[in-house]
Every structure is written in C-alpha cells, then in structure tokens.
C-alpha positions, 0 to 999 in steps of 0.5 A: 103644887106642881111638883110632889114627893112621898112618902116622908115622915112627919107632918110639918117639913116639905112634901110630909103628910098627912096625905090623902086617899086619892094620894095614896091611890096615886101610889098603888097604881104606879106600883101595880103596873106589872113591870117595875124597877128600881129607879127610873121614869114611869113610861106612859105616865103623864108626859115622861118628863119630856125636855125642850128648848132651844134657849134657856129656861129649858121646859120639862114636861109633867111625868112621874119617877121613882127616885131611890124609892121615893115616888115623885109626880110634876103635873105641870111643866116646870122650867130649869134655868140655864145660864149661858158660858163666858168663853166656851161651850158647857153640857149641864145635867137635869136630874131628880134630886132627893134630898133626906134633909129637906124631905123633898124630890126636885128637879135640879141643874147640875153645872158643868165646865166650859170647855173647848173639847167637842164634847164638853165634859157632863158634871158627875151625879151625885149619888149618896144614899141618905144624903143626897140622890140624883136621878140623870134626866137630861144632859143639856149643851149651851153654846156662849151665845146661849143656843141649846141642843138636848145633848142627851137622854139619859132617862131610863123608863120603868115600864107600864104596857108593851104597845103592838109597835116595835117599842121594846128592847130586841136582842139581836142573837148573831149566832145560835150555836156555841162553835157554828159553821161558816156563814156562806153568802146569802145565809139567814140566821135568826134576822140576820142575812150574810153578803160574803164576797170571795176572799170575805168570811163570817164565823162563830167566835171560839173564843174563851168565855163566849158562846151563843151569839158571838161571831167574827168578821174576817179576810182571806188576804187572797182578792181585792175588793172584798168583804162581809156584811151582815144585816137585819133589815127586819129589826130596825126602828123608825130613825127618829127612834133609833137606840142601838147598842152592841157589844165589840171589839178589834183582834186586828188591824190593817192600812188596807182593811176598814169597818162599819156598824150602825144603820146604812142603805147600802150593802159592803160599802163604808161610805153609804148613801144616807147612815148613822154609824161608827166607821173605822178606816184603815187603822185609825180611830173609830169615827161617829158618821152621820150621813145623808144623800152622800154629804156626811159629818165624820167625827173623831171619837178618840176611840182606836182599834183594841182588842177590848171589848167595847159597848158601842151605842147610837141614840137618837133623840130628836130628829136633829140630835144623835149621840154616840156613846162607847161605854156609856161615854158620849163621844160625839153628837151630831146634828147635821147630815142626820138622814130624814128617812128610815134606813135599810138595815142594821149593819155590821161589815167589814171590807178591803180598800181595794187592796187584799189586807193579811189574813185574819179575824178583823171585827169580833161581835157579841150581840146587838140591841135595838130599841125603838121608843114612839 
C-alpha cells in the first residue's frame, strides 16, 4: 500500500485498523516534532508531496500531512491523471481528500473550467467537516494540446527543524516607531536603506489603526525626475525560492507618478534590468513583470490603483513558473523573462516620469515577509 490514512474506527472499511506499533510510532514522531499546526504538509518528512510533469499523468512525490486531523502517509510516487481541454486552457487542483464516508485520505483532482481568460479559473476546495475535506496541494494549468505548467503551490508546511540557511519566514519591520521621523537619504532602519531624491520623501504612516512598521511613499510636487526607494538587499532568498508577501495600498494617483515592488537590481528605476515585481504606471492597473537583460513579460492584473489595503504576493516555484497573487487570488504566472540569478534587492519605490506629479502620499506599506524554502 502506497498511500495510508489513520486513525479510523473499525476493523473492516478502508484505512481502519488494527494497526501496528511500528504505525503507530509513525504517528508519535510526527506529532512530537516541535513545531505543529493544524493542517498541512510535514516539511522535511519523506519528499514533501513534490508535483512534476509537463504532460499528463502528473507525479506527486512521497510525503506525509495532516489532513483536518487525520495523519496521512504516500511512501511511493503516485500518478494524478489529467485530461487534456477541448477549446481552452483549465487550471485543475491536487488536493488531499478526506472522506468520513470512506474511512479514507486520497489524492484527488478537482476539475476545473476551460477558459479564455489569462488566468483560468481554479475550481473551489470543498471543505465540509464530517463529510467531505480538501486539503489544496497543487494548482495544475494544461493547455488543448496537453502541455502542463505547475500553475501554483498552495501546500502550507508544518514545520519540522529551522535549517542554518535563509528558509523561514522573515518579517521585514519598515518602521520601528509608531510616528517616526522622516527618512533622510541613505538612512538604514532595521534592513532596510533609503535612496531619496530632492522632491522624494519617505515617512512613518499616521494613520488610524496602524502603528510599527507602516510607512508612506511620497512626492513634493516641486522637481522632475525624482522619487524614493527602499531596499533590503540583506533579506532576499535564492530567486528560485522567492516567496514575498506584503501588505499595501494607493491614497493617491497621478499620469506622471509610477511604483514598483518586488525583487530589482536597480535603484529608482521601474524598468530594471533584470526583476520580478508588481509596477504600476501612471494611473493604470497594477502590472505583474517579470524581467530579464532588459526584455520583459508585463501582464495586465486587473488590479487598479485603491486606497484599499491589498496582500500582494510573489511566488516562485520553479525555475520557470512565478505566480503573482493579490489577496491570496493568482492574478497572473509567468513563465518567461524570469531572471536566472539572484537579484539586488527587495524593492519598494516610487518615481516622476520626468514630469513633478502634485504633491502627495502616493504608496502606503505595512509590512513585508520574505520566505526562502530550499
């Protein structure tokens, strides 16, 4: 038996027992590791539940989780069909499926709806405690003629050990006073360093409700060709790792005022020489860019300028597949132009187009998490 789940009432219906003591050490060893959550992947357990393939049946690795409290092993690759569209390209799920009914943990496809759209609609996890459970694994995107792209890790891990590398989640504090001064250029706080130019300004947020870490991004409306940046070259992971989140949100747009966050090698600058990053030009929409040796992929996320606050995430998961999601909906993947080296820095900046916009607060930032994962 390659795959397994436990415990189960009864002796006689799927994965019930009796189970042995060797089973049951299984057990205790997962649930002693010293970090433990509620559902997820074990990290460092076997081979994580690894996807792969470009062509269908796509293979998932051996790996161990816990599944809405059932523990669940698969010591042998398994292979998940995936049927290639009619008209248009689909994005499928991989999940773990607990089923009361059958006494069982499965890996199970869910089937999603061909679409036109750039980004395919993933089909809903269905999560009815007592019934029926999914646990999200992989989102998979097959094109008419069959070719598969790993559109999306959506495996959370419950962590076994920290390694000495940069593996776990950093949060990145912009700010470490609730009303701090103004930045000045050159300034470090915590990782971060500040690039201002004349007319640029960097500020604590004195905004209701926010306090540590939030800072704002603006103009003084008086010189051309001018902006500010912030970077932190100190906590970026491998590119081939990159997993950044941050929190965000526009109280102003102008034709002549444009933004950038993400991973660049360049200083002031939205077109850099090699990046992955969200750019927004002017007032337009939020664009999902990824870039290399100055020839980029820029797609439309939909997204506009709001002063909402928004979750913006990068992720990439292979070394050809990066997924931009803004609150937690993938609104674009990539998989061209994807820089081959690690970049500079983790970049937040602002800048003219070689025209002074008015004066004002233009980019609001909470905070930034940047996760690396070898």
């Amino acid at each position: 038996m390659s795959e397994s789940s436990r415990p189960w009432s009864g002796i006689v219906t799927g994965d019930s027992g009796p189970y042995s003591d060797d089973q049951w050490s299984d057990i205790f060893a997962t649930f002693l590791a010293h970090i433990v959550a509620s559902q997820g992947v074990w990290e460092g357990q076997l081979n994580e539940l690894v996807a792969s393939g470009a062509v269908t049946p796509v293979a998932i690795n051996t790996g161990r989780a816990l599944v809405d409290g059932v523990w669940y092993e698969s010591d042998a690759s398994e292979d998940v069909a995936i049927p290639s569209p009619a008209v248009n390209p689909r994005v499928d799920r991989i999940v773990l499926r607990k089923d009361w009914a059958l006494q069982t943990v499965r890996l199970t496809r869910l089937a999603g709806a061909e679409s036109a759209l750039q980004v395919p609609p993933a089909p809903a996890l269905v999560q009815n405690d007592g019934v029926t459970w999914d646990l999200p694994l992989w989102q998979i995107h097959i094109t008419v003629g069959g070719v598969i792209t790993l559109w999306h890790d959506e495996r959370e891990f419950i962590g076994q050990y920290v390694p000495a590398d940069f593996v776990s989640e950093t949060l990145a504090l912009i700010d470490d006073d609730f009303f701090g001064p103004n930045w000045v250029d050159g300034e470090s706080r915590n990782v971060w360093l500040a690039s201002i130019a004349a007319s640029g300004n960097i500020d604590a947020l004195d905004e209701v409700g926010f306090g540590t870490g939030a800072i704002t991004l603006g103009h003084d409306g008086v010189n051309a060709n001018d902006g500010a940046q912030l970077s932190a070259g100190t906590i970026r992971p491998e590119l081939i790792n990159a997993h950044q989140r941050f929190s965000a949100k526009e109280p102003n747009s102008d034709a002549n005022l444009d933004r950038l966050i993400g991973y660049s090698d360049q200083v002031e600058d939205v077109t850099p020489t090699n990046g992955i990053f969200f750019r927004a030009v002017g007032v337009g929409n939020w664009f999902a860019v990824t870039r290399i040796a100055g020839v980029e992929t820029a797609q439309d996320t939909g997204q506009a300028l709001t002063n909402v606050w928004k979750t913006f995430e990068i992720k990439q998961q292979a070394a050809s597949v990066v997924t931009f999601l803004i609150d937690d909906v993938i609104v674009a993947v990539s998989t061209t132009d994807i820089p081959s080296a690690p970049l500079t820095a983790v970049v937040i900046e602002i800048i003219d187009s070689g025209v002074a916009p008015a004066a004002n607060q233009y980019q609001h930032v909470d905070y930034m998490r940047v996760k690396g994962a070898r």
